[in-house]
C-alpha positions as CSV (number, residue, x, y, z in Angstrom):
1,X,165.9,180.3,90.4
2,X,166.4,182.4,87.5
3,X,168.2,179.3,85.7
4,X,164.8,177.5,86.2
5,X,162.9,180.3,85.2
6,X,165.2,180.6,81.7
7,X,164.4,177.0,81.1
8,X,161.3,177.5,78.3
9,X,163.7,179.8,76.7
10,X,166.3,177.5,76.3
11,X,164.0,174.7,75.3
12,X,162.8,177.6,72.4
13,X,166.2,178.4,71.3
14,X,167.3,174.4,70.7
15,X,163.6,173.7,69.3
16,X,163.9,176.4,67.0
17,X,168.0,176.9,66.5
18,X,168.0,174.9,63.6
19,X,165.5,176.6,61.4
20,X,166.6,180.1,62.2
21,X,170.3,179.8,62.3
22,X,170.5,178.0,58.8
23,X,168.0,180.8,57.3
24,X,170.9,183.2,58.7
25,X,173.5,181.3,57.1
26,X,171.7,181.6,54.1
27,X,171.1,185.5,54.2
28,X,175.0,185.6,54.9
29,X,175.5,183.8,51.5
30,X,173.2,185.6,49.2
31,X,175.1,188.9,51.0
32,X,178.6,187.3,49.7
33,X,177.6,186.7,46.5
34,X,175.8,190.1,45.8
35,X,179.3,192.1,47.1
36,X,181.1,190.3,44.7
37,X,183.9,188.9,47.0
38,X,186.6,186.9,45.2
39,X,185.2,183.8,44.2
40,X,187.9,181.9,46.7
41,X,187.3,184.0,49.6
42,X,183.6,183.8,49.0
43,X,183.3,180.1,48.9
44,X,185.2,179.8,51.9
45,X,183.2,181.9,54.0
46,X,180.1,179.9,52.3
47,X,181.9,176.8,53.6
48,X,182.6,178.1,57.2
49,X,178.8,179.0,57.2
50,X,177.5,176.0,56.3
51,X,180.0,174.0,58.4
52,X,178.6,176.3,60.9
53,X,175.1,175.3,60.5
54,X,175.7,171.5,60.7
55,X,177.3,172.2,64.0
56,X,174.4,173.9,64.7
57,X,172.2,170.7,63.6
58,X,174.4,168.3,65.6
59,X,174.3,170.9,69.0
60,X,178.4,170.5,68.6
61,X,178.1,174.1,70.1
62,X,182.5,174.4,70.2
63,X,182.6,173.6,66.7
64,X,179.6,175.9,65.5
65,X,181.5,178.4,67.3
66,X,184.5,178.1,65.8
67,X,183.5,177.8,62.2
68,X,181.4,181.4,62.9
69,X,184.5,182.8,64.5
70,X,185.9,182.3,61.1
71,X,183.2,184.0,59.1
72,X,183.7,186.7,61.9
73,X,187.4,187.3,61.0
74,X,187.3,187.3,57.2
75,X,184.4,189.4,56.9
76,X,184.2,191.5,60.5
77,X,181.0,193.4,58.7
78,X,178.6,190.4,59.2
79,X,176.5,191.6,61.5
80,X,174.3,188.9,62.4
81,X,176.7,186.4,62.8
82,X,178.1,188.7,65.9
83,X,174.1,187.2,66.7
84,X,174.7,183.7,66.4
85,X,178.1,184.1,67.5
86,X,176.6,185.4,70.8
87,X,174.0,182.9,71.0
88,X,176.5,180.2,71.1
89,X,178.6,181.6,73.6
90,X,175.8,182.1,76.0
91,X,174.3,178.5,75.2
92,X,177.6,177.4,75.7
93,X,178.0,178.7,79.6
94,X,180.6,181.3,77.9
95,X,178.8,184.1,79.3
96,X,181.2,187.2,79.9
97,X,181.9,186.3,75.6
98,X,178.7,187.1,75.1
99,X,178.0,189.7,77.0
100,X,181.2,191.2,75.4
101,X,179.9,190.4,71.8
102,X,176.2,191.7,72.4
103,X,178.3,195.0,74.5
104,X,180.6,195.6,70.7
105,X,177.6,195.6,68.8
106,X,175.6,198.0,70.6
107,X,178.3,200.7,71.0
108,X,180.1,200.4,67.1
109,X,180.3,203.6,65.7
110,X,178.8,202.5,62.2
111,X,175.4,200.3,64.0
112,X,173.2,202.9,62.9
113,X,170.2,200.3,62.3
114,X,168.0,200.9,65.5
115,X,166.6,197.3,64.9
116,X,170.4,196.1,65.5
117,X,170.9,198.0,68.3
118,X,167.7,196.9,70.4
119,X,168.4,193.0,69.3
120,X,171.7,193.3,70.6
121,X,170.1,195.0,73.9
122,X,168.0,192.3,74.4
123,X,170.4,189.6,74.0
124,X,172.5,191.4,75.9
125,X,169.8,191.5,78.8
126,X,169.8,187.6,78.3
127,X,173.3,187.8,78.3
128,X,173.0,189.0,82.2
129,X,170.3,186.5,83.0
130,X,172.3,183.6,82.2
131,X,175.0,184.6,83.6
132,X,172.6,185.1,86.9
133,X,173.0,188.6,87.2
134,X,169.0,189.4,87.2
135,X,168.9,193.1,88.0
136,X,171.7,194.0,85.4
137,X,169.2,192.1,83.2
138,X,166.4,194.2,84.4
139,X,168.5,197.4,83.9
140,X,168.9,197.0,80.4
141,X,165.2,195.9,79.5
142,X,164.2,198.9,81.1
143,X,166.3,200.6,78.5
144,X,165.2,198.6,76.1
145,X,161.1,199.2,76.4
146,X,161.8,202.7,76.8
147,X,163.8,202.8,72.8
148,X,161.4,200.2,71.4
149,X,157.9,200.8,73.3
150,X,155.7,198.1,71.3
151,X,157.8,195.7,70.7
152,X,156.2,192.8,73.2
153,X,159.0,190.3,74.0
154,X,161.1,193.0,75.9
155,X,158.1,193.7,78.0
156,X,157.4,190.4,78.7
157,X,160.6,189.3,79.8
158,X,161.1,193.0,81.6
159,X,157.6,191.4,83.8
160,X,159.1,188.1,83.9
161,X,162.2,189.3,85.8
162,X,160.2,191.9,87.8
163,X,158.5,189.8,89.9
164,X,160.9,187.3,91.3
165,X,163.0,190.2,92.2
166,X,160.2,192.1,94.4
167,X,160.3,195.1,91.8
168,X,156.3,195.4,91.7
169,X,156.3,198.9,90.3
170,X,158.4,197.5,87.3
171,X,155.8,194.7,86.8
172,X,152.9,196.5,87.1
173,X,154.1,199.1,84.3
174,X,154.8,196.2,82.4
175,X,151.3,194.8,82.7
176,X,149.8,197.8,81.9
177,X,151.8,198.0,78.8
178,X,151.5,194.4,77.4
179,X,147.5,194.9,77.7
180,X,147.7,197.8,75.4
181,X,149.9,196.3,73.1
182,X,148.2,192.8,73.0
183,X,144.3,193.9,73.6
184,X,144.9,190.8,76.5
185,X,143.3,191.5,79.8
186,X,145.6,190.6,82.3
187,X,143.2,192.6,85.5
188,X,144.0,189.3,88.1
189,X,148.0,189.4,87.3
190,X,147.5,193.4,87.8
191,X,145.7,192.7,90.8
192,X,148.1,190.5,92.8
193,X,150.8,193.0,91.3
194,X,149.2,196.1,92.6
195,X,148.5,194.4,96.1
196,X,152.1,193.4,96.5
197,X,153.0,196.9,95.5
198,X,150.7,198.1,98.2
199,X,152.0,195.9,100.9
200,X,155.7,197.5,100.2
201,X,154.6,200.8,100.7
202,X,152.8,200.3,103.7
203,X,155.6,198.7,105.1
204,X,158.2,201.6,104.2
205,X,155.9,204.3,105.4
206,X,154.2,205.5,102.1
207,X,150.3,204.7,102.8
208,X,148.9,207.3,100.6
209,X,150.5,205.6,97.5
210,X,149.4,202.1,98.7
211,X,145.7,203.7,98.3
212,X,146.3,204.7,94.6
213,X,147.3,201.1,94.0
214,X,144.8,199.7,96.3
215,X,142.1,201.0,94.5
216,X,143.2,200.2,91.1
217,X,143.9,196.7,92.2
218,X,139.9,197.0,93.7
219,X,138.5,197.9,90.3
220,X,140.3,195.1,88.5
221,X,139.4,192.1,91.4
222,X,137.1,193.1,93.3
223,X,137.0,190.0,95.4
224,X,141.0,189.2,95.2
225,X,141.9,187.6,98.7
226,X,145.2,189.2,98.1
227,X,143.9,192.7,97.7
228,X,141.4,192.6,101.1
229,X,144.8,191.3,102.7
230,X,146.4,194.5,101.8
231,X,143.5,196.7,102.4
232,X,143.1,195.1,105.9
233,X,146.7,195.9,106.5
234,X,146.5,199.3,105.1
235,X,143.2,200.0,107.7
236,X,145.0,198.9,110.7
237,X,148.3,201.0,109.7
238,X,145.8,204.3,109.3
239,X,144.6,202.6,113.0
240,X,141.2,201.2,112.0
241,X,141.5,197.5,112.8
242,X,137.6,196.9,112.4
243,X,137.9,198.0,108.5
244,X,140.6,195.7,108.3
245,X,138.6,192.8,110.4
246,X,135.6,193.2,108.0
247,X,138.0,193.0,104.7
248,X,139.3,189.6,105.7
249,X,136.1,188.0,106.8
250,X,134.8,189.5,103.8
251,X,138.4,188.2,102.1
252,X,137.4,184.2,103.6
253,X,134.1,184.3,102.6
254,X,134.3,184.3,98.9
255,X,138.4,182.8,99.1
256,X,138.2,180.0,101.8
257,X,141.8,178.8,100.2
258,X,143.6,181.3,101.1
259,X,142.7,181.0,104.8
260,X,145.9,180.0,105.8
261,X,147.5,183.9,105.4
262,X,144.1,185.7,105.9
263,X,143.5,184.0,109.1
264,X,147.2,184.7,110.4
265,X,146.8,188.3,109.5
266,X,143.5,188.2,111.1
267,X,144.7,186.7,114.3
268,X,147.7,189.3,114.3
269,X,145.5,192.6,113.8
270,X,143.4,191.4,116.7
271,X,145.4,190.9,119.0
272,X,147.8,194.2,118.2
273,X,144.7,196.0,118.4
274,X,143.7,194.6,122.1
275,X,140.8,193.1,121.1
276,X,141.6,189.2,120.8
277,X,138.4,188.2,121.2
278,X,137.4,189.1,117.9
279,X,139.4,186.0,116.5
280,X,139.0,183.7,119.6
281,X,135.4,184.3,118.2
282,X,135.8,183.9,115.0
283,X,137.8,180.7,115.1
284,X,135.0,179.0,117.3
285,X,132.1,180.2,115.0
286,X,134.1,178.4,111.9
287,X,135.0,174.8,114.1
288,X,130.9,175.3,115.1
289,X,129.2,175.2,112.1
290,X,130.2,173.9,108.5
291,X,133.8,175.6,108.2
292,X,135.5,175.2,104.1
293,X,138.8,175.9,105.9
294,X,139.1,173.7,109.2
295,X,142.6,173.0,108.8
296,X,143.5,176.7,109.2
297,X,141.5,177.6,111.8
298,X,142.3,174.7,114.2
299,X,146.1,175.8,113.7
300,X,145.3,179.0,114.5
301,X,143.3,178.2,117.8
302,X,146.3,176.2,118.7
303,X,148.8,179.1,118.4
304,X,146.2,181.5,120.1
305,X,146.0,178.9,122.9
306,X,149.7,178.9,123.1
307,X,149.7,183.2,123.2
308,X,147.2,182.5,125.8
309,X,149.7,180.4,128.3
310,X,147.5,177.1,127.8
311,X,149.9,175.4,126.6
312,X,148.6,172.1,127.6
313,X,145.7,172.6,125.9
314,X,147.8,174.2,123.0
315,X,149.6,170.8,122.5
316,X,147.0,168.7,123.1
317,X,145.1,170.7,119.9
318,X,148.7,170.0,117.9
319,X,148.6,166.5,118.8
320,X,145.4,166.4,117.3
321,X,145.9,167.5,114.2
322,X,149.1,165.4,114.0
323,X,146.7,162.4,114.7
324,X,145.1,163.4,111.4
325,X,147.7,163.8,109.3
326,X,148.1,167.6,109.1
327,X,151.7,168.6,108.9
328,X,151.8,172.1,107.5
329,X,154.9,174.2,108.0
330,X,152.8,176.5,110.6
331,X,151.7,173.2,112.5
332,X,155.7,172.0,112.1
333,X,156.2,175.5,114.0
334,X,153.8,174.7,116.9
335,X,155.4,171.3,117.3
336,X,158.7,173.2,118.0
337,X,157.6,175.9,119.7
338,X,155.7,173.7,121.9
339,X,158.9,171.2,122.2
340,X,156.3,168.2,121.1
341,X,157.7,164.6,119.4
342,X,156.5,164.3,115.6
343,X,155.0,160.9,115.3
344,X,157.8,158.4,113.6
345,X,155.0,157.9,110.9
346,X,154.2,161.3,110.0
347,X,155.9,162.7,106.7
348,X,156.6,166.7,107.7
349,X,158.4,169.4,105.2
350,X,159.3,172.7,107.1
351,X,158.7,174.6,103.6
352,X,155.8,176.0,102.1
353,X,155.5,174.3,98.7
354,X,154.1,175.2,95.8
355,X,151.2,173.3,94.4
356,X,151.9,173.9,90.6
357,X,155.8,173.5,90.4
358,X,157.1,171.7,93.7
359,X,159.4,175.1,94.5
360,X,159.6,175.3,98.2
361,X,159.7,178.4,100.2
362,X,160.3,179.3,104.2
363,X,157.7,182.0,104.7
364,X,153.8,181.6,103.6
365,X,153.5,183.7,100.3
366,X,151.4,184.6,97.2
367,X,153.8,184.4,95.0
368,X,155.8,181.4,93.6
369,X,158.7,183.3,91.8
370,X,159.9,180.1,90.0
371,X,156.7,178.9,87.5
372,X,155.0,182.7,88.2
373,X,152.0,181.1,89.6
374,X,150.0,182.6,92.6
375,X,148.3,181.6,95.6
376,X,149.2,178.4,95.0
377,X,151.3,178.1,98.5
378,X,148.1,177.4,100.7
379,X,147.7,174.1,102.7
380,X,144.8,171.9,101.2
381,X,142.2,172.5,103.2
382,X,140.2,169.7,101.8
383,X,141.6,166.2,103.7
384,X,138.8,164.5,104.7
385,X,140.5,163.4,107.9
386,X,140.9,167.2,109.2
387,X,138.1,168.1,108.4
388,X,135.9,166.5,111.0
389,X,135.0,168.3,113.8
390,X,137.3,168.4,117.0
């Protein structure tokens, strides 16, 4: 996951390797010849550089590597090509190398340069990433913002590895932070971040901080699907299902896509709250009358059939939508549950995928932690064929 996720990045390095690797070795020549090395010595080093570079050009990574090993053991003072040393290792696959180059710089004695010091902390953080070791990556960006608070890239990449790895409070500091420092409003990003946030602490016992964030997240999408989900879950945990009803049919209304997890929470606050009916009712009002979500709600009158004990009528409503085509994860879930035979023609994946990048998931989300997209799990509830009436 995090390998795909590092993918632009790489693709930025090789674009761009060329250009700023030779302008190094050129900095690292000028600084020879204004310390007034021995002419010999100096040309060498000059040579190793350049040899370097055209390694570089030809992305003969174990020869650039060894050419800058060279500069690094005549002339151990060169700081930046401890960079480009680094940056090879870890292009390379040699990752504990450069974690160990990026871990020398930071802690020498004479790196008084601050700018040195955070540079080597963030490759050092890419260091981690690469090596898939996400959190310790995390860790050290978190340093990192906190020494050097408006430089962006750390804070993007710090919001980057945030979300994949569930640490919403992270991400939302980071949003807050990159609007400041870029004047970009990022309210729907903050949004989804501040409902997700929310949704943890309701489910770890901490409701009064899931308000705070709840209301923020209200303020900046005020008709997010995602935040009436986690309002209408915050209701029903203070014990007001009705609230929590109105949020979600409020939540359909101006989000029909995202019926597929608003109707599933529906149908599970009803019927926790003894009062089934309200969805049985709901779900027949939708299949009477010109419903932008069909799909959905016939799976969901299917599974409430099945809580019911009609099960006959519960697989004759799956057979149905198997007849038109529909083979969503939640009706592949009915089909076992309901021990029914999948048509030899019908084409059925048991994931969730996601409609921007093709990343597959088990559970129905918001989230798509490999191309950062959202809400783009949800079954298309536009196929003509499952549409029709039942």
């Amino acid at each position: 996951m995090i390998a795909n996720m590092m993918a632009p990045y790489w693709n930025y390095i090789i674009g761009f390797a060329a250009g700023l690797f030779v302008a190094t070795v050129v900095v690292l020549i000028v600084t020879i010849k204004r310390r007034g090395r021995p002419s010999k010595n100096a040309e060498a080093l000059r040579l190793n550089l350049l040899r370097g570079a055209y390694r570089i050009l030809e992305e003969d990574w174990s020869a650039a590597i060894e050419e800058f090993r060279s500069v690094v053991r005549d002339d151990p003072e060169k700081i930046d090509t401890y960079f480009v040393l680094g940056r090879l290792f870890r292009k390379t696959g040699q990752h504990q190398r450069a974690i160990l180059v990026h871990q020398n710089l930071i802690i020498q004695n004479d790196l008084d340069d601050d700018n040195l010091k955070h540079r080597a902390q963030f490759e050092l953080a890419e260091d981690y990433v690469a090596a898939n070791l996400p959190r310790r990556g995390l860790a050290v960006f978190l340093e990192l913002v906190e020494q050097a608070p408006r430089w962006v890239e750390p804070w993007e990449r710090l919001l980057e590895l945030a979300m994949p790895l569930n640490d919403w409070a992270a991400a939302a500091r980071a949003v807050r932070r990159l609007e400041k420092l870029t004047g970009e409003d990022r309210s729907d990003l903050l949004a989804h971040v501040l409902a997700e946030l929310a949704l943890h602490d309701i489910e770890t016992k901490e409701p009064d901080a899931a308000r705070a964030y709840l209301k923020d997240a209200l303020q900046r999408a005020p008709r997010s699907a995602h935040v009436a989900q986690a309002f209408a879950r915050y209701h029903n945990h203070k014990g007001k299902p009705k609230p929590a009803i109105k949020a979600l049919k409020e939540a359909l209304a101006s989000e029909p896509a995202a019926a597929a997890i608003l109707l599933d929470e529906f149908r599970r606050i009803a019927v926790a709250a003894e009062h089934p009916e309200w969805i049985d009712t709901f779900l027949q009002e939708q299949l009477d009358g010109e419903c932008a979500f069909r799909l959905s709600t016939r799976v969901q009158q299917a599974i409430r059939l099945r809580e019911q004990g009609e099960e006959s009528k519960a697989r004759e409503a799956i057979r149905a939508l198997l007849v038109d085509g529909a083979t969503t994860p939640a009706i592949l879930a009915e089909v076992k549950r309901l021990q029914l035979t999948l048509p030899d023609s019908s084409v059925h994946q048991e994931k969730w995928t996601c409609s921007n990048c093709g990343e597959t998931r088990i559970r129905l989300g918001w989230f798509c932690p490999k191309c950062q997209a959202w809400a783009t799990y949800f079954p298309d509830e536009s196929l003509s064929s499952v549409e029709s009436k039942s």
